[in-house]
Structure formats: C-alpha cells, structure tokens
N, C-alpha and C positions, 0 to 999 in steps of 0.2 A: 510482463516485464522479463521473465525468466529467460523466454526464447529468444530473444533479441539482445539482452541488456543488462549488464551488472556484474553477472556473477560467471564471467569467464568469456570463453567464445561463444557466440551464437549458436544456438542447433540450428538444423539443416532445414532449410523448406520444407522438406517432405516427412519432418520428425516434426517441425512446427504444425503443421498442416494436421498429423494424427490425433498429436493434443490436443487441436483446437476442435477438431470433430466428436472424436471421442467425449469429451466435457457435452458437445452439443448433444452427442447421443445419449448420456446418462442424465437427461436433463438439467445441465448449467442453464440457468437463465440471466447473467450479470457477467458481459468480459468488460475487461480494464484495462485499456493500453494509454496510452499518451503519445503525443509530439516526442516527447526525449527519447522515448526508449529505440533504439538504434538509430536515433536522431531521424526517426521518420521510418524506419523500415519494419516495426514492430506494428504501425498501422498499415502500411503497404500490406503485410501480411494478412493480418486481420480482415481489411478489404477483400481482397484479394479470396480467400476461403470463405468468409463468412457472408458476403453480399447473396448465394443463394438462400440464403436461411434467415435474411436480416427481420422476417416478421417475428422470429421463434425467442428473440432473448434482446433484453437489455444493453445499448453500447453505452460504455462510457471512456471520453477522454480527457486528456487534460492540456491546457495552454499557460504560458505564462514563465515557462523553462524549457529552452530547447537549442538545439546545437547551430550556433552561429559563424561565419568565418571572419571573426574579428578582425584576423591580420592579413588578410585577403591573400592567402597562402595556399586553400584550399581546405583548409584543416580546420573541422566543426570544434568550436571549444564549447560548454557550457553555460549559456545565460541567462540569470533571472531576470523577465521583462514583462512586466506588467501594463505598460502604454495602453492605452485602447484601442491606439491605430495596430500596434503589434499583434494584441489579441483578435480583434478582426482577420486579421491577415493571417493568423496561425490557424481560425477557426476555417477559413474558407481552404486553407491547404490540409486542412485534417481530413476535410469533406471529400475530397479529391480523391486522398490517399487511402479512405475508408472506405470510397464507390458506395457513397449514400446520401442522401437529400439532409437529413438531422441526424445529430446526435442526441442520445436519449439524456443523459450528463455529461455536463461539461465541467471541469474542476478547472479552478486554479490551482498549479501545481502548487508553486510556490508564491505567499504573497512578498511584492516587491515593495520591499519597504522608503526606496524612493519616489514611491507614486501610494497616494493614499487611497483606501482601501475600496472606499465608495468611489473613486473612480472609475477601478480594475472590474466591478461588482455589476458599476452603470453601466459599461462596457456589453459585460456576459448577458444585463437583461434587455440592451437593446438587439442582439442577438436570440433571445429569446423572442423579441416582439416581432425579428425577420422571419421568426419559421427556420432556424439554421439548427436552433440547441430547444429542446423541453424543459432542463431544467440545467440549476446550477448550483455546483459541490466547491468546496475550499478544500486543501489540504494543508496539516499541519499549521492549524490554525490557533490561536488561544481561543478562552471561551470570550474575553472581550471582543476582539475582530471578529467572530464570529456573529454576534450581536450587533455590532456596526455594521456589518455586511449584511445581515437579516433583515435592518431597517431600511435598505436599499430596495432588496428584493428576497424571496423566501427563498435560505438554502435549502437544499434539499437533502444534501450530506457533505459529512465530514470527515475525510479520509484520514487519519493518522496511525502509526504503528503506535500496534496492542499487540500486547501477550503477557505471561505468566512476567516476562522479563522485563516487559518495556510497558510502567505502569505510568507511568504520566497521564494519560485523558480521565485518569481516576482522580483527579487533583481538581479539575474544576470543568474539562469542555463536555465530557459525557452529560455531565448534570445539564449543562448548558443545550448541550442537542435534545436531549427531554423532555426539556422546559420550552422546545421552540416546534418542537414535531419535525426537528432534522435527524434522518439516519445519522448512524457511526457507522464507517466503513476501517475496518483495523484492518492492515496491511501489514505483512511479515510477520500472522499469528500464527506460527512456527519458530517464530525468532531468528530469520535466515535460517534455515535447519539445525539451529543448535539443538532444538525440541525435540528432532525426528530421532537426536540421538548415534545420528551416523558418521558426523564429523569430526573424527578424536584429533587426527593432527592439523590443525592450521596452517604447515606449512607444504602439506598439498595441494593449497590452493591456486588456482591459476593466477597467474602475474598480474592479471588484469581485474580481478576479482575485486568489486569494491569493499569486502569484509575484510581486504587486507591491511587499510588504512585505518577501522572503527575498533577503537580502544576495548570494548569486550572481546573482540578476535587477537589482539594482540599476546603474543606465545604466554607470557605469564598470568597475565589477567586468564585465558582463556582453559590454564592448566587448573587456575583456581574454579571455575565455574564448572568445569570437568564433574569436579566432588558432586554437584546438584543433581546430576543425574542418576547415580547410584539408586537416591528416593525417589525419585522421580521415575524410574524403571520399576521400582516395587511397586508404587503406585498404581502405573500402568497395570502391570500383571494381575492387581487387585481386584480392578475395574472388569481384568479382559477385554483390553484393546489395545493398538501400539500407542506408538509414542506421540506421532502426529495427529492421533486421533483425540488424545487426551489432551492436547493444546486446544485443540479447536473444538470440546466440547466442552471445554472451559468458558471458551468466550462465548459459544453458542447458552450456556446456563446464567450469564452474568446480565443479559437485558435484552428485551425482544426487538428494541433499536441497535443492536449489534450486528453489522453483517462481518465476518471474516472474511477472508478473501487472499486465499493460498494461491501460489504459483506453483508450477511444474513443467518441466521440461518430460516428465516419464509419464507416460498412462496407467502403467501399474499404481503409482503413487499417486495418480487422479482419483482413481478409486478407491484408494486407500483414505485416503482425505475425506471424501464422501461420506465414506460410514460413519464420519463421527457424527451425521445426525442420529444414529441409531444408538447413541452411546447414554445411557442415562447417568449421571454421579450426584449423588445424595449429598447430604449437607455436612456430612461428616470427612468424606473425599474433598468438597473443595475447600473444605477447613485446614486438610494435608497441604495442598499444592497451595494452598495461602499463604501458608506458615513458612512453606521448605523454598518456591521462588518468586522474590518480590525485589522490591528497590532497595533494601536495605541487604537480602543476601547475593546480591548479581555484583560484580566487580568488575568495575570499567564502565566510561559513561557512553552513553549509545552513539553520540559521536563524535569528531573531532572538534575542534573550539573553533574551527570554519564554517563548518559544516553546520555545527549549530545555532551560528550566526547569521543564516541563513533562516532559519525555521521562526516559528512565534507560537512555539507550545511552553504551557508551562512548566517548569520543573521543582525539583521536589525541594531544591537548595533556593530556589527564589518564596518559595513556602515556608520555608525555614527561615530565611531573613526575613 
C-alpha cells in the first residue's frame, strides 16, 4: 500500500520497483496489494515487477472497495461494493493488472453491509471454483461474520490492524480465527510509524496523508501518545533492537496464526523490519510493552465515526456495554 497509497505521494516506479525486489531477494514470500490502492496502479505495479518471479511468493489482493467515477467527471471516489456481479468484475481486472492467471488470496476489502455476507463470500467461492483465486480472506471483519462467512466457504485469513496500539482482534476475532484454522493477518503492526518512533510532529505530514484525518494523529491526542515512547524506547534498548523491530516481535511472540505485514517505501527499513525475526523477548518484556501500550493508555480512537462505520470489528466500548 505504502508505494502507491495513503500516506502521501506515491514513490516513483523505480523506487517502487527496488522495494519490491529487494523483499523478493531477502526472502518475502507474502505481498499485499489490492484494487484501492492507487485505485489500480499499486497492482499495475506489482504486475508489472513481479510477473518474472510469480512462482517464488504468495499474491494476495483484495475486491470489494475500490475507486469508482460516481459523478462521471472523471474523478475515482471511494466505494464499498460487495455485489457479486462487482466482485467478479473487480477479480477479472485485478488479473489483468497483476499479469497472472490466479490470485493466491483474495480478500474482501471491506464487507458491504448492504449486501449480506454469504452473498459477497458465494461470490469469492465461485471464483474459486473458476480457477481465478485459491483462497479467500475478509478484512476487518467481526468474529461473527467471520463464522457466517466460514460456513459459506473456508477463510483463510483475516486481515485486520494489530499492534501494541490497536488491540481490538484481542476482544473476540483472534480466538475466532483459532478456533477455525484461519490465519491473522495484522496490518499497520508499526502503528502507521508511530512505533518506529520517527514521527514527532504531525504536522509534517503530507496534505494528503490519511493519518491526518485519524483521531490518534490528531496534534493533541498525538502530543499525548508522544509520552508512550519514552518506555517504549528503554524498552527497545533493553531488548537490543529498534523500534520497529520490537512492534513486530511482539506480534510475531503473541500466536503462531499471526502474520504481520509492514509496509515500506525504503529498503533500508525492509531490512530493518526483517530482523525482528531474530529478536527473542521473554515474558517479563512483553509483561512491559503490555502494561506501558494498550487500549486503555493510547488516546484517540483508531478512526473517525465514518470511517468506523465502515468496518465490522469489534471494539472495546461495545464490550463494555
């Protein structure tokens, strides 16, 4: 997503192109793009680089959100569309843009809550039955739709944002992916880089940056989460690793159905990321980072009351009521 999508301007083809090699050389075996991310051109990319190499690693994308020209202006806006006739159509243009016969995962981005779930689900496994997708992922899903959608056809994973920050899948869908032999795929287990530690002011962020609108990046909320890092820095130096390393060897110690799955625009910090399989922390270390970042010490709700209205995870105030 990084290259293409989110969090600023695009990097350049041939800066996208290194990272996406570089991962291939260090052994990445799992990339993740989708339909959204540059509204098509993040798999154009993808495609594009990675078709000589496609027997060496895992694709996966996603359907079901992606940039539409609603007011026939020209201008892709954002829609969640879960139809089946959409999702077919999105699958046969992923395939295009990918330069490949299948996709190894196919996710539903987002489910569309005016189309019921076993629809969207029947959809991905008749696609399955074409020979187009091998399997199929939800994302940001509760653990009940996950279960409804399981008894349709067997997921295979379920992508939602994990981190020391953003603890929600701890509430009920982890247990539920466990209990059904579907991966977890945590997305943003850096916390957008709040974890790596490099981003003090928020208001250097690009205009276009989606963490400008999400209530944790917001200037005071985000001056307040600042204080987190302090511990979280000793911590680090405890271990002997960075910052980023100690996010993701967090979730890599929390369950062997865990996959993380960092983005990067820089190669240095490819391989930066990478080490945290080498990073061991004992029981007494994720006792710290338990204690010092979780849903009760993080300030600001991971996103806007839109944006959330969107999703079908659960959260910690609907646990509460």
């Amino acid at each position: 997503m990084n290259l293409s999508h989110a969090y600023g301007a695009p990097v350049s083809a041939e800066q996208g192109e290194r990272v996406l090699l570089a991962a291939l050389d260090a052994g990445v075996t799992l990339f993740d793009t989708a339909t959204l991310y540059g509204f098509g051109a993040n798999e154009t990319l993808v495609g594009r680089v990675m078709k000589p190499h496609r027997s060496r690693f895992t694709l996966a994308s996603k359907c079901g959100l992606q940039g539409v020209d609603v007011n026939g202006d020209g201008k892709l806006v954002r829609v969640i569309d879960g139809r089946p006739a959409t999702l077919r159509q999105t699958c046969e243009d992923s395939l295009r843009r990918l330069q490949t016969d299948v996709i190894d995962l196919y996710y539903l981005h987002r489910w569309d809550k005016k189309v019921p779930i076993e629809d969207s689900v029947g959809a991905l496994a008749d696609l399955v039955r074409a020979g187009k997708i091998r399997s199929i992922g939800l994302s940001e899903v509760s653990a009940g739709t996950l279960r409804k959608a399981h008894a349709v056809h067997p997921i295979a994973a379920v992508q939602t944002e994990y981190s020391l920050w953003t603890r929600n899948p701890e509430i009920a869908v982890l247990d539920a992916c466990r209990e059904l032999g579907t991966a977890f795929v945590a997305f943003s287990p850096v916390a957008r880089g709040f974890l790596c530690g490099d981003l003090r002011d928020v208001s250097t962020l690009d205009a276009k940056d989606i963490r400008r609108a999400m209530p944790r990046f917001a200037p005071e909320a985000y001056a307040a989460n600042l204080k987190l890092l302090d511990g979280y820095q000793a911590i680090a130096r405890d271990v002997g690793c960075s910052l980023a390393q100690l996010a993701l060897a967090w979730l890599l110690h929390k369950a062997e159905h865990i996959i993380p799955i960092p983005g990067t625009t820089s190669v240095k910090h490819l391989h930066d990321d990478l080490g945290a399989m080498n990073v061991s922390l004992d029981a007494a270390i994720l006792t710290r980072l338990d204690v010092l970042i979780n849903e009760r010490t993080v300030v600001g709700a991971r996103y806007t009351a839109q944006s959330a209205s969107e999703v079908d995870t659960e959260t910690f105030e609907d646990r509460a009521a």
